[in-house]
N, C-alpha and C positions, 0 to 999 in steps of 0.2 A: 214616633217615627225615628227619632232621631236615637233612641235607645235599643230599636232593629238594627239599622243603620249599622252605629258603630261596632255592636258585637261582632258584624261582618268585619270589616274595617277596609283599609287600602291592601292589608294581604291576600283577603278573601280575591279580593278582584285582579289583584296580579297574577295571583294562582291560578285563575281562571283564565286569564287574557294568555298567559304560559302554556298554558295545557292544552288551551284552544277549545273550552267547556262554555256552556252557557251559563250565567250565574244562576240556576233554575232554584238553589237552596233559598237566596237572597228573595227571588220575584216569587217565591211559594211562601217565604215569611210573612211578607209585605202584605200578600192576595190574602193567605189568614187574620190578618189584622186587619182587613178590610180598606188597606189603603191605592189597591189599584183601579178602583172603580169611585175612587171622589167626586169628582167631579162628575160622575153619569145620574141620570134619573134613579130616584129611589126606586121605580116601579118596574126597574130592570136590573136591580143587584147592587145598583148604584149609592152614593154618600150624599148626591143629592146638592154637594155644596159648593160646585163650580170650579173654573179654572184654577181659581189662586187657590184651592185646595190643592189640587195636583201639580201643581207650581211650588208648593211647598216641599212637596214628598220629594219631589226632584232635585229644589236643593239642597235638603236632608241629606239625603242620598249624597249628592255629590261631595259635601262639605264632610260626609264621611270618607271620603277619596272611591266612591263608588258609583261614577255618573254612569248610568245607564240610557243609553240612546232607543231602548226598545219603549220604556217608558214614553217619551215623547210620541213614538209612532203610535202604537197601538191604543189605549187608551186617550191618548190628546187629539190626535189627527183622525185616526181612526173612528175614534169612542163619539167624537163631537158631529165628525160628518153625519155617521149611522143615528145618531141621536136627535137631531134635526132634521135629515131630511129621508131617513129609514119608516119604511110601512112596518108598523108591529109585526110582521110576521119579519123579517130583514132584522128585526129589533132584537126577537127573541132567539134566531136564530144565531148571531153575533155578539148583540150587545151584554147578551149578559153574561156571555164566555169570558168575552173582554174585562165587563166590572168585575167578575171572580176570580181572572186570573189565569182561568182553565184553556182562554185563545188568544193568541198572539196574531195580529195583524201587523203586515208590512203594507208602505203604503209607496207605490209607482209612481211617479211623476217624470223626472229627469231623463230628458234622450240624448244621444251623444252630440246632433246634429241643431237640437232645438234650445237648448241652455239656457237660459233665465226669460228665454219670452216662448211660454205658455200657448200663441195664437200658433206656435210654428209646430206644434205636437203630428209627428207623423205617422203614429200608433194611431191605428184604424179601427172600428168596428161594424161589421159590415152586416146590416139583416141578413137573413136567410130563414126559411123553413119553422128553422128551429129558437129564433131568437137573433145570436150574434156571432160572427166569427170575428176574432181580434186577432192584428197581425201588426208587428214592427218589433222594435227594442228600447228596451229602457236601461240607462247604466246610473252606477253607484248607489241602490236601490239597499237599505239597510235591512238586517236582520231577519231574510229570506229564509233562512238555514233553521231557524228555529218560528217559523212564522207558519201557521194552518193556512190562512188565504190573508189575500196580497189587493186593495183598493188601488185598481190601476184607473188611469186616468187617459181616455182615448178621444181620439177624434170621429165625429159619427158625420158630419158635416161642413161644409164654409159659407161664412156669409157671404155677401156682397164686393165685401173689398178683399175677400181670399181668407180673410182670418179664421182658424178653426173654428168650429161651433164641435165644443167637448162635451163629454158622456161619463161616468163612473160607474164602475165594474166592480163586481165582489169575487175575486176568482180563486179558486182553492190551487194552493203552491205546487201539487203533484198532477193538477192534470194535462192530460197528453196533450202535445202540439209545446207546451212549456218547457224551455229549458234554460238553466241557468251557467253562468259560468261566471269565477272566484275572481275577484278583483285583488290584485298582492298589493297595498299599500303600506306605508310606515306607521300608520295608527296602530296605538297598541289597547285597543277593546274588545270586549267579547263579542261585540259585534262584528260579524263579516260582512265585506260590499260585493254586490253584486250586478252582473251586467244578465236581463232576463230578455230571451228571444222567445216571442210569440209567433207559433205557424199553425194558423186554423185554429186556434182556440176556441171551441165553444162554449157560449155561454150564455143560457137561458135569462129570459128577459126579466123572471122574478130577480136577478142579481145586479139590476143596472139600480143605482144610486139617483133618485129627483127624476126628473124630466130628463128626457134627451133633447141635447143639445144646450142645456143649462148649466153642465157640467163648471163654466168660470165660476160664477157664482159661487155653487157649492164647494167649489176646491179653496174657496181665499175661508171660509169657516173653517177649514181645517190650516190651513198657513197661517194665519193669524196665531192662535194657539201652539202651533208649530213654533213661532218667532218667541215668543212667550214665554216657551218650555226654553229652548234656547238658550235662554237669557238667563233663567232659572239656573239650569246646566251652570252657563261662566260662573254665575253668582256662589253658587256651592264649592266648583271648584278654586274658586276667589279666597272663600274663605275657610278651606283645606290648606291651601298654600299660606295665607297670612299665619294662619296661629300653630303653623310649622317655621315660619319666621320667629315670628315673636319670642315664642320659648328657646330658638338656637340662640335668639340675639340676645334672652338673655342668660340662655347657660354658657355660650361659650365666652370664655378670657382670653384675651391678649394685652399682655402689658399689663396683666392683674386688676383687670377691669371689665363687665362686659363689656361682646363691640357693640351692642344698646344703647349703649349710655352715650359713644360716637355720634356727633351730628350726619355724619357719612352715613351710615347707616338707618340711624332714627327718623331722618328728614324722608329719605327715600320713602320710606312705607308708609307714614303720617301721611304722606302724598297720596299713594295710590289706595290707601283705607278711606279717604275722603272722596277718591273716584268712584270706588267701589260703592259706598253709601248712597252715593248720586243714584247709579245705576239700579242700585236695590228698589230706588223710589218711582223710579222709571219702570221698572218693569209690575210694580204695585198696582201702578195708576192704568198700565196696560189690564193688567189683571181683572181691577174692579171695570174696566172700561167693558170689557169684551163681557164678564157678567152679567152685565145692566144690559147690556144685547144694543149699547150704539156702537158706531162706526168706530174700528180700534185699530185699524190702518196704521195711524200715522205712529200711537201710542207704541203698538207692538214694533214696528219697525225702530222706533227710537231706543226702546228697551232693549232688543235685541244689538244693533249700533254700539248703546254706550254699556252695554255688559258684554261684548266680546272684548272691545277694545280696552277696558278696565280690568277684565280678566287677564289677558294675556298680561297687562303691564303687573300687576299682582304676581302670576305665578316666577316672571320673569326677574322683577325682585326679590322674591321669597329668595330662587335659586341662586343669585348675586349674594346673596345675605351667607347663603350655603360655601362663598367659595364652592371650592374643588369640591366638598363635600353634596354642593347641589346636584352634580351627576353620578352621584354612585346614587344604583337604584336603593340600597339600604334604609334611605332617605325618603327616600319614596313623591319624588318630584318631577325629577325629568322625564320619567312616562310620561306625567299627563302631558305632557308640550304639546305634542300631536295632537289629541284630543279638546286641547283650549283652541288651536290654530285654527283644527277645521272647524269651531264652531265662530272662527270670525267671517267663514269663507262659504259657510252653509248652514241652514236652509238656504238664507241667500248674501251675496256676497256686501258688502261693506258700501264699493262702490254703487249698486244698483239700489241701497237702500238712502245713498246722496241723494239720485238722481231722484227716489221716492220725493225725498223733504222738499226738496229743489221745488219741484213742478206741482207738489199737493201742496204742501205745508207755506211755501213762499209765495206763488203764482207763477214763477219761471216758468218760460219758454221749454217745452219737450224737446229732449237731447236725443232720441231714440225711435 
């Protein structure tokens, strides 16, 4: 993987993210090598070998300076729901496009109105005749653009106390009633965000995901995973940025000496190479956690926590280390900023994964 990887390198993906192309050379290399479907059943195309395989390829991948965020959707969120709680026909339909590479799935969740609480989802899907019609919006929705269909996540129901009772959809990206529109942010990835409007959507009832109205359940199998890949993601580009430190700290001279050899310097990274290792263990034990099929809640949330915030302090020395030199793109470090940031802020944000540990992991009192 990691000899894929870097023949691409950090140029391949700046060319890309430049051009505004999909890396489709890179994720066609990878799907011939058989490493996009790792983690899926063998009896679907799949490697058969679980998350922490596909946790690896991602931070391959990124530790080549080439995170890909379509990896984490389609395959990990995607690939884990349809594999679990998909009827072989839904299986073969998807799943094995996914393990070979040949279908790209984007996965719905986020509405502008409803934000890190899930019960408040105001995408509908309504029976009819014919199965479902689905109607609301969903914003900052990844890699739509190059995605065949889109696992949106709707509300079919509410319980007792009002809180949605959700549903999952398999909805192909072009059909009518769907429209999408381009979200301009300062991320510099091949992937584009998007904000997607549902009017009348239909959608035949072979394409709903588990039971209806079981939909929580099934959606935290694919979030978990999601937190996971994550975490993967920081860790790779963790250490992309360290061993572009390393070697500046020790090629470059001042005063006819590396500045390495500088406790100023050496101390800093000693530091957050020792954060960074934490986080690698953390996101391990989430790994084997969610493999073994117990509860990986707290595991994944932790991993993802201590590899955002170790990532960012990482690449954020690397570029100290760079001087002036860590913002020319030549160097090939200040791009990732954006792309370390959002992933302190998303899947889910830092503080709502506090408020996780808080009330699971502690017994504290619910803040929310």
């Amino acid at each position: 993987m990691a000899g894929i990887a870097s023949g691409f390198g950090h140029s391949y993906f700046t060319k890309c993210v430049q051009e505004g192309k999909p890396t489709q050379d890179l994720w066609q290399a990878m799907a011939e090598a058989g490493y996009l479907g790792v983690n899926l059943p063998e009896e679907y195309g799949g490697g058969g070998l679980g998350l922490w395989a596909l946790a690896a390829v991602a931070e391959e991948l990124a530790a080549a300076g080439c995170p890909l965020m379509l990896l984490v959707v389609s395959p990990a969120i995607v690939g884990n729901v349809l594999a679990k709680f998909g009827t072989t026909d839904q299986k073969d339909r998807w799943l094995r496009g996914i393990a070979s590479g040949e279908t790209k799935c984007a996965f719905a969740i986020t509405e502008p109105d409803a934000g890190s609480n899930s019960h408040n989802i105001s995408t509908v899907a309504t029976r009819d005749a014919s199965g479902y019609r689905l109607n609301g919006t969903k914003t900052y929705i990844s890699g739509v653009e190059d995605a065949e269909a889109i696992l949106v996540v709707t509300r079919t129901d509410k319980d007792s106390t009002g809180k949605g009772r959700l549903s999952l959809f398999m909805v192909d990206a072009d059909d009518p009633g769907l429209e999408r529109q381009y979200i301009e942010t300062a991320l510099e990835a091949p992937e584009s965000q998007w904000m997607l409007f549902f009017d009348n959507v239909e959608v035949s009832e072979d394409r709903r995901i588990g039971e209806e109205g079981n939909g929580l359940r099934i959606v935290f199998e694919g979030l978990n995973p999601e937190r996971i890949m994550g975490a993967a993601m920081c860790i790779g580009i963790a250490d992309y940025a360290m061993a572009k430190a390393t070697k500046y700290a020790c090629e470059r001279k001042v005063w006819g000496v590396p500045i390495g050899a500088h406790q100023g310097v050496s101390h800093p990274l000693a530091q957050v190479k020792v954060e960074l290792e934490l986080a690698r263990l953390m996101t391990r034990r989430a790994c084997a956690e969610y493999d073994a099929g117990v509860s990986a809640g707290e595991a994944s949330n932790m991993a993802k926590y201590a590899a955002a915030e170790a990532g960012i302090r990482v690449l954020d020395q690397a570029m100290q280390t760079h001087g002036g030199n860590g913002f020319a793109r030549e160097y090939g470090l200040a791009d990732l900023w954006f792309v370390m940031r959002l992933l302190r802020t998303a899947p889910v944000s830092r503080e709502m994964i506090l408020n996780f540990v808080a009330e699971h992991s502690l017994g504290l009192p619910r803040s929310y």
